[in-house]
Each structure stands twice: as structure tokens, then as C-alpha cells.
C-alpha positions in Angstrom: 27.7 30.2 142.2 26.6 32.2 138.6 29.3 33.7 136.9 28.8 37.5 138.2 29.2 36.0 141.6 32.4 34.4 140.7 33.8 37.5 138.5 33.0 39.5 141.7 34.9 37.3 144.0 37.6 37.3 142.0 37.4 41.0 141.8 37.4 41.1 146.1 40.4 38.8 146.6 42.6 40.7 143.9 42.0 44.6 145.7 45.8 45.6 146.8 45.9 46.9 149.7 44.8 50.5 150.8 47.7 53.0 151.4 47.7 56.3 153.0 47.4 59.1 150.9 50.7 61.3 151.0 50.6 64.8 152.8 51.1 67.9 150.4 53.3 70.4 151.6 52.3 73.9 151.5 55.3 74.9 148.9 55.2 78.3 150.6 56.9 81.1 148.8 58.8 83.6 151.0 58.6 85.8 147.7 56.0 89.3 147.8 53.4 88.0 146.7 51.4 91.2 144.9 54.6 92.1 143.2 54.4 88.0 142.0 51.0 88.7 141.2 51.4 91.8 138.7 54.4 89.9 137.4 51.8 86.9 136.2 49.2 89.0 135.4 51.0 90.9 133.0 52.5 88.2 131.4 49.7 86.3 130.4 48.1 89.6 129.5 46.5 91.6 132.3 47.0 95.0 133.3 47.1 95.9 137.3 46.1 99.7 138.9 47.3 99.5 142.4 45.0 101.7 144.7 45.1 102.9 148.1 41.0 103.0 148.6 38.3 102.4 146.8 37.6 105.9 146.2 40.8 105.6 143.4 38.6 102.5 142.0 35.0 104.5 142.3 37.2 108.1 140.3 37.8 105.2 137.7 34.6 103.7 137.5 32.9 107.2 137.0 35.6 108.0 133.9 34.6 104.6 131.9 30.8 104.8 132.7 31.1 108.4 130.9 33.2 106.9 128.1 30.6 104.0 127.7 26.8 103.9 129.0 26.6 99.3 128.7 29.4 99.5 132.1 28.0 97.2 134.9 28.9 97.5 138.6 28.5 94.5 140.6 30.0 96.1 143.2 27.7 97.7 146.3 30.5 100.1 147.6 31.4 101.6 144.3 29.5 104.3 142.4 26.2 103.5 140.3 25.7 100.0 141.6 23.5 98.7 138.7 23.9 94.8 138.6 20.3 93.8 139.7 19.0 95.3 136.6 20.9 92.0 134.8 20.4 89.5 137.5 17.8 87.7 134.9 19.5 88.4 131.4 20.2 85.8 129.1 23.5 85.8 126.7 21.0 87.7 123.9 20.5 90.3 126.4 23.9 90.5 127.9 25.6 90.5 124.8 26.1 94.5 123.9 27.6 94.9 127.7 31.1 96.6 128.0 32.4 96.7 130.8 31.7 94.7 133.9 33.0 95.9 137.2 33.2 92.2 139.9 34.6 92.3 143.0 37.9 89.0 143.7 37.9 87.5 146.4 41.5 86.2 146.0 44.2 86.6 143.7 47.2 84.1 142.9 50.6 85.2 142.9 51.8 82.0 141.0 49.5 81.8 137.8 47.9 85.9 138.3 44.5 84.3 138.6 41.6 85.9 140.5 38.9 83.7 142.0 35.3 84.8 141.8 32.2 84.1 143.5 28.9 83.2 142.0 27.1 85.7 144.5 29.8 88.8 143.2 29.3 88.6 139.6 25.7 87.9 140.1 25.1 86.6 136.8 27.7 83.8 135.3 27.7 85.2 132.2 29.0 88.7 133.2 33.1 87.5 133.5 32.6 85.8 130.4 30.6 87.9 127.7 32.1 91.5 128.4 34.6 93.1 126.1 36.6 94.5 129.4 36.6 93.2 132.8 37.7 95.0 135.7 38.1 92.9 138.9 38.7 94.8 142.5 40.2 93.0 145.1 42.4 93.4 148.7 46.3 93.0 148.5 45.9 90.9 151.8 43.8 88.4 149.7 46.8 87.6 147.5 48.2 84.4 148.0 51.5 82.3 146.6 50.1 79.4 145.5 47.0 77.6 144.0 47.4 75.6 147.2 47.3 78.2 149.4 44.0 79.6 147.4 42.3 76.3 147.7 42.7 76.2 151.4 41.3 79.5 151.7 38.4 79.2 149.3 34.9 77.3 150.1 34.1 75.4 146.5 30.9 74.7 147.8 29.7 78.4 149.1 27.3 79.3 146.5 27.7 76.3 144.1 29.6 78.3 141.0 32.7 80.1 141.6 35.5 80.4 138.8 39.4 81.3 138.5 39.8 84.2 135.7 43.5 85.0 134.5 43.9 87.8 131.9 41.6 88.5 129.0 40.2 85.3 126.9 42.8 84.3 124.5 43.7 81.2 122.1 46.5 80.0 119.7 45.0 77.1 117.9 43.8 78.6 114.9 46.5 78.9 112.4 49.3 79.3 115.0 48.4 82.9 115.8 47.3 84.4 118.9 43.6 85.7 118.4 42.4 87.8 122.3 39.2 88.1 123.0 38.1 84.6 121.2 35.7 83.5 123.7 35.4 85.9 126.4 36.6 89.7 127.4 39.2 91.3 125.1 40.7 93.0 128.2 41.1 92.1 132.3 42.0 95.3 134.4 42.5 94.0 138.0 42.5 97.4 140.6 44.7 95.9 144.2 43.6 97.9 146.9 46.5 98.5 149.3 
């Protein structure tokens, strides 16, 4: 016997045995979960519009586009649905866009985090290099708990998918909070009741 055969039998007869792994309870919280959610958003610096249709969300959308002309609308059901005209664009290209309009798929009552799909925002950049986001998604799609949200998401659905809460912020340079360092300088999030 060499020595790797040796070192590898050693290795075998010293492997504990295998355990079960533990179950995870749900942690359900009997709390409202929206009114959780605007709680968290707004404390790590989101702002929430709560809307009865998306007609409230389109009357928005139509007000900002006339305010600033770079607004993108990844959304089909809203007005001026624009987003294939940056499917390709690199960060050079992307760069002078304002706003960004991205449908949620669900929201997260316990850290006011909205996940995204790769096929809403089209383009992986868009959540990332906008000065404002605005993300539209159902009150029935807000869950408690990051483990409720991971039962109800598919990871693997279109390969990229991302967890946004509030606008980009940092406090390690100099002790002071600096928004907007590495991503939008505002998150708007519209629940549609």
C-alpha cells in the first residue's frame, strides 16, 4: 500500500457518522404582512405608493416619463412599454438611464426586500445602474419571512434572479452614510391592492 492509499484509508475509517439534517420550521408570523413590509421598507430607506389597479401605477408612470425622457418600462401592461429597445445595452449605454419601471414578483415583510426575475428586468443591469427604481408588485405576493419567499420562488427559473431592498447605500467610507454609492439613489415600490 503507497501512502495516498493509506492517507485515504485513514480518511474512510475516521468519517463520523451521518446525521439527519434538522427540519426548519416555517417561523410563521400571524402579523399583516404589507403593513410589515412598508414598515421595513421605509426603514432601510424605501418609499411605498399603495394602489388599487394598475391604472394608479400607469397615471404615475406617464407623470415621470414627462418629467424625464431616459424612464424605462419593463413592464407590458403599463404605458409606453419600451424595454426591448435596451435588451442588448451594455453599462456605457445604460448608463444616462433614469428611471427603470420592473415588475416584483414577491416582496418580504421581514427585511422589505422585493425579489426579481431575470426575464422582468430584462437586462441585469437595469436594477442596478438607474438613479430611481420603481418596482410594481401584488399585495398577495407579500410574504413574512425569507423562508416563506424561498419556498415560493424557483432559483433556477431563468438562471439570474436577485433580492433588491431600498436604494443602494453604504457606511464604510469615513463613518458616514453615502446613498446611491453603487446602484439607484432611490427605490419606489407601488403594492397593488
Amino acid at each position: 500500500m503507497n501512502s495516498r492509499d493509506h492517507i485515504l484509508t485513514a480518511i474512510k475509517a475516521g468519517k463520523p457518522e451521518l446525521t439527519d439534517l434538522p427540519d426548519i420550521p416555517l417561523f410563521q408570523n400571524k402579523a399583516n404582512a404589507v403593513d410589515g413590509f412598508v414598515e421595513m421598507l421605509g426603514f432601510v430607506g424605501g418609499t411605498v405608493t399603495r394602489a388599487k389597479t394598475l391604472a394608479e401605477v400607469n397615471d404615475h408612470l406617464k407623470l415621470m416619463q414627462q418629467k424625464s425622457p431616459r424612464l424605462v418600462n419593463a413592464i407590458p401592461e403599463l404605458y409606453g412599454h419600451n424595454i426591448n429597445a435596451y435588451k442588448k445595452g451594455n453599462a456605457s449605454e445604460l448608463e444616462a438611464v433614469d428611471t427603470v419601471f420592473i415588475k416584483g414578483r414577491l416582496g418580504v415583510a421581514e427585511n422589505g426586500a422585493v425579489w426579481i426575475n431575470e426575464s422582468d428586468m430584462v437586462n441585469r443591469l437595469f436594477p442596478f445602474i438607474c438613479r430611481r427604481l420603481v418596482l410594481v408588485i401584488d399585495a398577495k405576493d407579500i410574504v413574512s419571512n425569507m423562508h416563506e419567499a424561498y419556498a415560493r420562488i424557483a432559483i433556477d427559473e431563468d438562471g439570474y434572479g436577485v433580492f433588491i431592498a431600498g436604494p443602494s447605500k453604504t457606511a464604510d467610507i469615513e463613518q458616514s452614510l453615502v446613498i446611491g454609492a453603487h446602484g439607484p439613489l432611490s427605490l419606489q415600490v407601488f403594492i397593488i391592492s
